[in-house]
N, C-alpha and C positions, 0 to 999 in steps of 0.2 A: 386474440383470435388466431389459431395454426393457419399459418398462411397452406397455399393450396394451388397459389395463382401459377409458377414454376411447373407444378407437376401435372396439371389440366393441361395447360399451352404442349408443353412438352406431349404431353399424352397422347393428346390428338394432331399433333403435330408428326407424331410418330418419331420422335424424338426419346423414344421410352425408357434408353436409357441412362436418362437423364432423372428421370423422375426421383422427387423427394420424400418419400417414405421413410415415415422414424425407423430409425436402426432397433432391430432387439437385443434383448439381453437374455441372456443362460445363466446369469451371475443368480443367485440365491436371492429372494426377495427380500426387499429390508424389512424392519419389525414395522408397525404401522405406527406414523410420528403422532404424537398429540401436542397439537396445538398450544403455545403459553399466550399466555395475556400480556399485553405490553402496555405497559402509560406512558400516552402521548404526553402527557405534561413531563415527564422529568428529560423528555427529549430536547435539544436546542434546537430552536425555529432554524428554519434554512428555507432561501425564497430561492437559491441557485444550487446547482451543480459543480460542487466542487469536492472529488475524491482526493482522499490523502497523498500527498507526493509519491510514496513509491506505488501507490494502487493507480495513477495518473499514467508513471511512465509505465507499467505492467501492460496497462489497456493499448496505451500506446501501440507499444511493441508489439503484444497479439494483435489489435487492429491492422495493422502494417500488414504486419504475416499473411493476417487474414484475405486482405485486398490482394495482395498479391497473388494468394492460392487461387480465388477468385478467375481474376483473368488469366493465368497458367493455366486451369480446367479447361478453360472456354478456347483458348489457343490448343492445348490437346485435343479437346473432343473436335474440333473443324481440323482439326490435321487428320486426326483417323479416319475421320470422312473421306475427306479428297486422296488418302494413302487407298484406302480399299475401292474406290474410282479408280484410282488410276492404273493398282493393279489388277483389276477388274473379276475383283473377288463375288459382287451380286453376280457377275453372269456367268461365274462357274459354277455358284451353287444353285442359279436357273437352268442352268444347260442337265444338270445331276436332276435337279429334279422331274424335268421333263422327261429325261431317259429314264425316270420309276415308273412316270404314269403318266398317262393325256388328260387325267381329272385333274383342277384346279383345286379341287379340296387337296388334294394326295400333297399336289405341287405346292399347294399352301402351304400345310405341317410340317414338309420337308425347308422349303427357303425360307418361311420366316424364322423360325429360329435360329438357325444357323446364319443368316445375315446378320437379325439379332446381337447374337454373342461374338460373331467376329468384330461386332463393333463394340462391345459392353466389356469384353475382357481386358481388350487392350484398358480401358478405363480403372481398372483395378488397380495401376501405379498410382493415378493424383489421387485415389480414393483414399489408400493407403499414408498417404503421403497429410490427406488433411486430418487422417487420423494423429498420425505422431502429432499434427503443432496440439491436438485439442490435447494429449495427453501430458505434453510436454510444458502446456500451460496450468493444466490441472479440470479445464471444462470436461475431458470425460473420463471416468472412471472403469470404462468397458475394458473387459480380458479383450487379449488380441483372437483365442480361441474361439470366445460368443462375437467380436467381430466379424470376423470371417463366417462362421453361423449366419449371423444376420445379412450378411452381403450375398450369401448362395439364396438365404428366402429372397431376398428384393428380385435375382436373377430368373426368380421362379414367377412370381407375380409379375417382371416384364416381358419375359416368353410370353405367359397364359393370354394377360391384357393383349401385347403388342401385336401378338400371332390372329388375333381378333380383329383388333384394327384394321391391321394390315388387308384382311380378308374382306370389310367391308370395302375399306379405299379401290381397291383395286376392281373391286365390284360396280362400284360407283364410276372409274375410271372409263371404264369397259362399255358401259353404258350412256354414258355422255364426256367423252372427252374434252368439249368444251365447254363442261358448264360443271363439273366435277366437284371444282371447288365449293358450289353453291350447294350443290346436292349431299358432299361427304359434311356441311356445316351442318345442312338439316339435321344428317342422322345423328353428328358429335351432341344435340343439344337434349336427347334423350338419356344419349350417353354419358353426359357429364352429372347430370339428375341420378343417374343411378350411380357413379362415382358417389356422388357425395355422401349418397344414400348409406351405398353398401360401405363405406370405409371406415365407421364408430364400427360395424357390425363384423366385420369381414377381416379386415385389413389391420386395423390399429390393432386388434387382441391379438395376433400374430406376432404383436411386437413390443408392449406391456401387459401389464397385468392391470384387472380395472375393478375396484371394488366397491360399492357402495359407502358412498358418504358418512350415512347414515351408520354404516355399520362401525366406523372407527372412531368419527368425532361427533359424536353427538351432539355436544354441546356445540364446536362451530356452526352444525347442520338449524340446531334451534337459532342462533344469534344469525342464519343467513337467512333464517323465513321473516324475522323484523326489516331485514333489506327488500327480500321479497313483497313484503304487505305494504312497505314503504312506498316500492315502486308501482303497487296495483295489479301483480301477478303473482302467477302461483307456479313453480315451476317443479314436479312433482320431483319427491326425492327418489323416485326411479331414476332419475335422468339428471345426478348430482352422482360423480365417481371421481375418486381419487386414484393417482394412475405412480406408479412405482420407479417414477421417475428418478429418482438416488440411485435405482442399480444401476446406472453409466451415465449420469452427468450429475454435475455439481448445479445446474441451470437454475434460476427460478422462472417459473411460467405458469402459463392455463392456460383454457383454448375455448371455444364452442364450433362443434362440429356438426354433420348429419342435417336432416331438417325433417320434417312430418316426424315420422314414428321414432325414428333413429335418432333426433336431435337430443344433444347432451351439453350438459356443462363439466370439464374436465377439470380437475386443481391437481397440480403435481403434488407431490407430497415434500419433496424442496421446497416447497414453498410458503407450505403448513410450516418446517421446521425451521424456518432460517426469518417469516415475514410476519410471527404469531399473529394471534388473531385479529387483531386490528388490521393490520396487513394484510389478511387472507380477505377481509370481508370486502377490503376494496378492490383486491382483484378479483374477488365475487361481481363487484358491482359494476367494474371497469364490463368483465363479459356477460353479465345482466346485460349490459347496452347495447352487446353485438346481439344476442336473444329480441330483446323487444324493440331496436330497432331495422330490423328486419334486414341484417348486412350480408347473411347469406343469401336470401336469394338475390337482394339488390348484384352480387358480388358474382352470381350466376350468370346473371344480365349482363352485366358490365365485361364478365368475360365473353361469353359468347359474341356479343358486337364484337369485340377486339380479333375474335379468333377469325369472325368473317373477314376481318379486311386482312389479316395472316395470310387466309386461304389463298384469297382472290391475288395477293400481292406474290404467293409464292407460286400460285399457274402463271401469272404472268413470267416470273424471272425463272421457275423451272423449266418452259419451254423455249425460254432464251439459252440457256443453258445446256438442254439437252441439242438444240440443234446447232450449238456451237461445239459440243464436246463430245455428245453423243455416241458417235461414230468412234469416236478413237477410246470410249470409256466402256465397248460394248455393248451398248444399250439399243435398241430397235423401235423406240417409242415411251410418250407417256404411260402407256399402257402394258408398258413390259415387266416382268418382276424387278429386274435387275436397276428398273427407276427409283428403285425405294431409298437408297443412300445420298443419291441426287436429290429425292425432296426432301429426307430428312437434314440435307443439305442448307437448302435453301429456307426452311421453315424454321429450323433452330437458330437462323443467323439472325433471321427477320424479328422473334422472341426472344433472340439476347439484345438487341437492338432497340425493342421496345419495352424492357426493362423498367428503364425510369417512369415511363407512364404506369406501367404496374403497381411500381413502389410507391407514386403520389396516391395511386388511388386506392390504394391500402393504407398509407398516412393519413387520408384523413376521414378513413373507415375509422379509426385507431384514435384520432384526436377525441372524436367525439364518443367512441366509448368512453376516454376519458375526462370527459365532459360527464357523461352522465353518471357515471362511479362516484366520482363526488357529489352528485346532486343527489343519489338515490342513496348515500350514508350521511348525508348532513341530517343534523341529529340525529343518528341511530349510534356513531362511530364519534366519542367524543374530539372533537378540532381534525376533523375530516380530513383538509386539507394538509395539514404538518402529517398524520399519517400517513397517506398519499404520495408525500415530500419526501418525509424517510422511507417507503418502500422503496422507491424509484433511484431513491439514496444505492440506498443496499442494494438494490437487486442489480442496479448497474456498476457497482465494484463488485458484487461476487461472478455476475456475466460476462465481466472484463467490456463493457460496452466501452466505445471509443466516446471518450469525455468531452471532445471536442471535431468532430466532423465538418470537413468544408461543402462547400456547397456540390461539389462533384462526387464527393464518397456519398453523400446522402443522396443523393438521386439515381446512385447504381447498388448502394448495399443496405439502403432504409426500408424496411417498410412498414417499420412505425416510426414516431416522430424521437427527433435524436433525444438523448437523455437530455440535454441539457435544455431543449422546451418543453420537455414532459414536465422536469420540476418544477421549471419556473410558472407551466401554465397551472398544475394542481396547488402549487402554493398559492399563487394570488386570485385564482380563479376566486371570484364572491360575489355573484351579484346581489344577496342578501342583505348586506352591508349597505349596496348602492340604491335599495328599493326598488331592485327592479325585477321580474320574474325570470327561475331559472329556464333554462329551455327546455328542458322534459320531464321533472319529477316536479311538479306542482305543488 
């Protein structure tokens, strides 16, 4: 499942430029892969997680890199913050926009983007910077030319959103200064519904390409409706796309996104070419399980609770904040433009902080589609579970997943369950065996 949890918190946190939207590509589409047939039998059983020696120390090393770029971002983005406080750049571009006009819409167009980008640009060194390790390890194959392409559209799509935001919050601000946070939660929770909405529709084709299933693998498209009739639904081949994920990463994935009209099941096409079909069908069935068990909206839920107590946690320590710093950082109030760096302050720090409850509750969003991915190709997928075993194999040496994670990397950079319980739980997952009934594919 594309996680999503990062770029909602952040969203509505006003924290926009932060959000994680897939990168595009300008590279040439690839030819569309087809699918080979693989036999589980000539495979050797594997009940654990163990890549080849140099593929071990490879992850290694990029895992390392990785954790460290990690909290390097986090250390920059809270320094830009407090650098554009203190030299008190929101209240020059409030002070500018007020001398355009007495209208808050004018004064709106005018500071939000420009606060905006004075904090988005400086962000372009770590951007840059997490590019080379991906390149340098081999995870992405993006030109630095359609990189940079893709990093001016995200710029674009955090103006349009954030300048929005922005314009509600301070709306809401205005109106009830001490109750703000409860009022700008109400409106975020419309707002996140039509995120989800609009982003298969709107947002993701901005940044792949997305073709019908149907159109290129037919044959896997037939061999995923016996997983479908397996599981008891039907999930129309409108809403089955393959996305051209090979023109800038080597990654293997899928996702399920959207929900009502817009909901889709995506399969990279890395993942047709590298996981054949036995492979594909169970990460079919892995995000079958986010589909039929109902993780997006459960996931809508679960963030929204989290974002109310965000809110409520960041009025509390933003007004501590401003009335200790206020004065000397130019500010006149919660209610002033020039607050907006200050809570984005405060609210980004509170959501990199609550991180690891994010990632549990996306793990075990994730366990149990893999739970049901096995249960909904037991017999359709012959020895399910060894399929399963080497996908997880493979996908985690060619991802460079970290082989081995302690318990503090996984609760700050998981948020699905680390390779090395994935395997071991789709390998010996059977309750067929033990006579007793599976938990959702009856």
């Amino acid at each position: 499942m594309k996680s999503s949890l990062l770029f909602l918190i952040c969203l509505f946190a006003l924290a926009l430029s932060e959000a994680q939207t897939q990168p595009a590509a300008n590279t040439p589409a690839a030819q569309p892969p087809s699918a080979q047939p693989t036999d589980s039998t000539q495979q050797t059983p594997i009940l654990e997680y163990s890549p080849p020696p140099a593929e071990y120390a490879r992850a290694k090393e990029y895992s390392r890199n990785h954790y460290k770029h990690f909290f390097f971002d986090a250390f920059w983005g809270f320094l830009i913050l407090l650098v554009v406080l203190r030299w008190r750049v929101a209240p020059a571009f409030r002070n500018l926009a007020e001398r355009v006009s007495k209208r808050r819409f004018v004064q709106l167009i005018i500071f939000a983007p420009l606060t905006l980008l004075a904090i988005s640009i400086p962000e372009l060194a770590t951007d840059i910077n997490d590019q080379r390790l991906d390149l340098a390890f081999g995870v992405s194959v993006q030109k630095w030319a359609a990189w940079f392409s893709d990093w001016i559209t995200n710029q674009i799509i955090m103006l349009i959103v954030g300048t929005i935001l922005v314009g509600i919050l301070y709306a809401v601000i205005r109106r009830s200064p001490r109750r703000w946070w409860f009022y700008f939660w109400l409106a975020s929770i419309p707002l996140i519904l039509i995120m989800f909405f609009l982003q298969p529709l709107v947002i993701d084709p901005l940044f792949f390409k997305f073709t019908p299933l149907a159109d290129t693998q037919p044959v896997l498209t037939s061999e995923m409706r016996k997983v479908m009739h397996h599981g008891g639904i039907d999930i129309p081949p409108a809403r089955m796309f393959l996305m051209n994920a090979s023109t800038k990463t080597t990654q293997l994935n899928a996702y399920v996104t959207g929900f009502g009209q817009s909901k889709r099941v995506v399969i990279w096409d890395t993942t047709i070419n590298k996981g054949g079909v036995e492979g594909t069908l169970f990460v079919f069935g892995h995000e079958m399980g986010h589909y039929v068990l109902l993780h997006i909206p459960k996931e809508i839920a679960i963030i929204s609770v989290m974002l109310l107590v965000l809110l409520y946690l960041g009025f509390r320590f933003a007004n501590w904040m401003l009335a200790r710093f206020g004065y000397q950082w130019g500010i006149r109030g919660i209610d002033d433009w020039a607050s907006l760096p200050a809570l984005m302050f405060v609210i980004t720090l509170l959501a990199f902080l609550a991180t690891p409850a994010f990632n549990a509750e996306s793990r075990y969003f994730e366990h149990e589609a893999d739970r049901y991915g096995i249960e909904v190709t037991h017999g359709i997928v012959p020895d399910a579970n060894q399929v399963a075993a080497h996908y997880f194999e493979k996908s985690g040496e060619n991802n460079l997943s970290d082989p081995d994670p302690n318990w503090f990397t996984k609760a700050w950079f998981f948020d699905h369950p680390t390779r090395p319980e994935r395997v071991h739980f789709v390998a010996t997952y059977d309750p067929w065996s033990q006579g007793k009934e599976p938990e959702y594919v009856k």
